[in-house]
N, C-alpha and C positions, 0 to 999 in steps of 0.2 A: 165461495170457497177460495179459499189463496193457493197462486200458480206454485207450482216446482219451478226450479229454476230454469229446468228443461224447457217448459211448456214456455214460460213468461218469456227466454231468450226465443224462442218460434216467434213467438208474438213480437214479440219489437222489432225482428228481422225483418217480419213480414209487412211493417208495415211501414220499413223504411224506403227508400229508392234504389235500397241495393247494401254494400258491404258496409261494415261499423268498426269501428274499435275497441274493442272489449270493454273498455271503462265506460264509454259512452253508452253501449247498451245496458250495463249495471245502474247507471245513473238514469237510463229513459226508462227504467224496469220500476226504481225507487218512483221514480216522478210520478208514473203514470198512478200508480201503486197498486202494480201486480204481485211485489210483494209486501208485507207487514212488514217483517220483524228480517230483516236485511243482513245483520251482524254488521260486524266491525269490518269486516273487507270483503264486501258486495264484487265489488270488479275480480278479489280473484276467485271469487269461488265461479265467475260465468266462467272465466278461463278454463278452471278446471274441467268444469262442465263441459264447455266443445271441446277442447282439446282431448281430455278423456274420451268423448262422444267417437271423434274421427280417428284416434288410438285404437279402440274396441271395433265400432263397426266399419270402418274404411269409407265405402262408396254408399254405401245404407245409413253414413250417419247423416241429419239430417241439415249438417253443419259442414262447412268447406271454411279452409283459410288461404285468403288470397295474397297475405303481406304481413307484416311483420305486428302480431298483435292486431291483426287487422281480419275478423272474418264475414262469411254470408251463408244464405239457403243456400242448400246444394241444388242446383239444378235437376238432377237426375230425379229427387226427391218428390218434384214438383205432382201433381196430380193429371198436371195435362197432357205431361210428357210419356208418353206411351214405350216408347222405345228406353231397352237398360243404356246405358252411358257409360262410357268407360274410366273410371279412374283422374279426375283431372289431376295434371301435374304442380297445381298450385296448392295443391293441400299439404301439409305437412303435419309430422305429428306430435307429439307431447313432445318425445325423448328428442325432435330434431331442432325445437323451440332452444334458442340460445340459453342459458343458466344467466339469472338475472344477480349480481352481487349485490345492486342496492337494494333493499326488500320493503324499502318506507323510508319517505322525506318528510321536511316542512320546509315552506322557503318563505323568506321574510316575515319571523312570527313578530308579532312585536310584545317588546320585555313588558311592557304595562297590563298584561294579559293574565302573566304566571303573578302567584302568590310566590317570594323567594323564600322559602325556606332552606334547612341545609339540605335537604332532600326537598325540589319541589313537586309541582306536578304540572304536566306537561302535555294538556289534552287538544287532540286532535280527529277530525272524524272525516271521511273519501269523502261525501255529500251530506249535506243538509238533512237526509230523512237518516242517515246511518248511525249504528250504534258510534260512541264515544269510544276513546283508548287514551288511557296513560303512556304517553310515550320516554316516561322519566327514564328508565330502566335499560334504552337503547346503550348499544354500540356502536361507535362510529367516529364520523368525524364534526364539528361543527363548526359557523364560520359565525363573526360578531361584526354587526355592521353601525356606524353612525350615521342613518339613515337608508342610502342603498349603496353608501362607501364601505367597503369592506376593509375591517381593521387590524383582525385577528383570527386567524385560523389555529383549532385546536383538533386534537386526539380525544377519544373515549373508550376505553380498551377495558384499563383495570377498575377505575367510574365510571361507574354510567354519568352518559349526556346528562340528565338533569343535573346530578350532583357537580359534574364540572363547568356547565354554563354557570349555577350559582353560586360558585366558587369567585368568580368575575364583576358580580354583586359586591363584592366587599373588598375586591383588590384594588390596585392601581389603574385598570380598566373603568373600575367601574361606576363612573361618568363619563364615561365617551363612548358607548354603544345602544342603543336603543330599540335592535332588532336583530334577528339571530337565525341563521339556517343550519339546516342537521341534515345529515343520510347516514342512516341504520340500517344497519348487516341483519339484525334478528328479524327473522320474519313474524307475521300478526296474521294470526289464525281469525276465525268467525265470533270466536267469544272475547278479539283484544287483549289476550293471553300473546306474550312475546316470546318465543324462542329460537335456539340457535338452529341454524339450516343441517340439516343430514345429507352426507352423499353430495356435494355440492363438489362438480369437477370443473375447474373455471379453465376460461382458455385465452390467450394471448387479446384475442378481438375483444372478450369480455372485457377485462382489464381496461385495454383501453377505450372504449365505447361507454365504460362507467366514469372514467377520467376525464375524457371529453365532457358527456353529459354534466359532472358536477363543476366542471370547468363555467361552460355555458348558463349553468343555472345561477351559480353566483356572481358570476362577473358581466354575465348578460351583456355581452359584445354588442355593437349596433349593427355589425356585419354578418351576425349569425342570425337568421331568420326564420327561423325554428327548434324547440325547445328537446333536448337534451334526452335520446334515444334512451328508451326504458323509463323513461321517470313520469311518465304521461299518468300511471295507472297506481302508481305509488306515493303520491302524494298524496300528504293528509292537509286538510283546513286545519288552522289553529282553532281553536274554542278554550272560550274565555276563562276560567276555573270559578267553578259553583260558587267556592269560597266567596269570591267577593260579593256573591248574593247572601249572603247571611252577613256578612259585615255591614252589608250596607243596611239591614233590616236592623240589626243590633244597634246600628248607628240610631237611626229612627224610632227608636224605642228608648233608646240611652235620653235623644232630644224630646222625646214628649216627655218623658220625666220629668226633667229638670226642667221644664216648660209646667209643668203642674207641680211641680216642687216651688215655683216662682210666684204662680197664682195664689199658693198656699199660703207664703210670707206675706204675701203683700194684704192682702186680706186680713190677717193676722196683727197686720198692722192698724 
């Protein structure tokens, strides 16, 4: 029988050495595969899970957060521990978790991936076992790189990302880019359904701790040695678009035709 998320996040805590980071245990959850069918954003639904878990039950839940996106068993929790425990001060709870503005990245997709259409499609998925997501439909902003030289930065406000990166297919750009990075404001629910954030109150730190981060993530300084606060857990893998598995079939079928259209002549001859 397949875990809850509950159970499945016990399980992977317990069988670490100690504290995780929430994507990481979404990702050792898929791996191990304690669960199936994962959705499209595995990592926040564990979030939601503890941090709701230590919201509702405080010192009973069985979840503690020690760092920033970073949690463990609660000690108190434990079976061996006899005595109640008090409250530690490292836990925190939903409402005191910073408001995150970027809500899903991709960085360095590369353009030979997407089919350009005028509207393309733009898939990407947190891990390997995770559902897929069209990310054409984003908000935000996107940067265009020739190679990992970044050449051009744009907006995506009143287009969506997809329609404006393939805009750049057919302009004065477009031979001089060949890989592309995005951060999206719409947040991606379990079914890859994108929408806009509700109730979302940002605050000075946020702002700039998301400026930073997509600072770092595109220009990857050699003096920054660690990647871009908040973006650990929103970042999606590019994946390649289906399409080109049927083209390529159609292709192969096109050529044995005419490969037996040939034998036919010749024969005939």
């Amino acid at each position: 029988m397949e875990m809850s998320w509950k159970d499945a996040i016990e399980k992977v805590l317990s069988e670490s050495d100690g504290s995780m980071h929430y994507s990481d245990i979404s990702e050792k959850i898929i791996e191990d595969g304690y669960k199936k069918k994962s959705g499209a954003n595995p990592a926040g639904a564990v979030f939601t899970v503890m941090a709701g878990s230590i919201k509702t039950d405080g010192e009973k839940s069985p979840f503690i957060k020690v760092g920033k996106g970073i949690f463990a068993l609660n000690p108190a929790m434990k079976k061996s521990d006899k005595k109640k425990t008090k409250k530690t001060s490292t836990v925190r709870t939903e409402s005191e978790e910073p408001e995150i503005i970027v809500q899903a990245s991709g960085l360095f997709w590369q353009r030979d991936m997407v089919q350009w259409k005028i509207v393309p499609k733009l898939f990407g998925r947190q891990f390997s076992g995770s559902d897929m997501t069209d990310f054409s439909n984003q908000r935000g902003i996107y940067i265009l790189y020739d190679n990992h030289t970044p050449i051009y930065v744009g907006r995506a406000t009143e287009l969506p990302i997809g329609k404006r990166i393939s805009d750049h297919t057919r302009d004065k750009l477009s031979g001089r880019w060949n890989r592309f990075s995005w951060f999206g404001l719409l947040e991606v629910d379990d079914n890859g359904v994108l929408s806009e954030t509700k109730n979302k109150k940002y605050t000075q730190e946020n702002f700039i701790s998301a400026l930073e981060a997509i600072l770092i993530e595109t220009l990857e300084p050699p003096r920054n040695m660690r990647i871009g606060d908040g973006f650990r857990a929103c970042e999606y893998l590019q994946v390649k678009d289906p399409a080109f598995g049927e083209l390529d079939k159609k292709k192969i079928l096109d050529d044995m035709f005419k490969q037996m259209s040939s034998y036919g002549h010749a024969s005939d001859a």
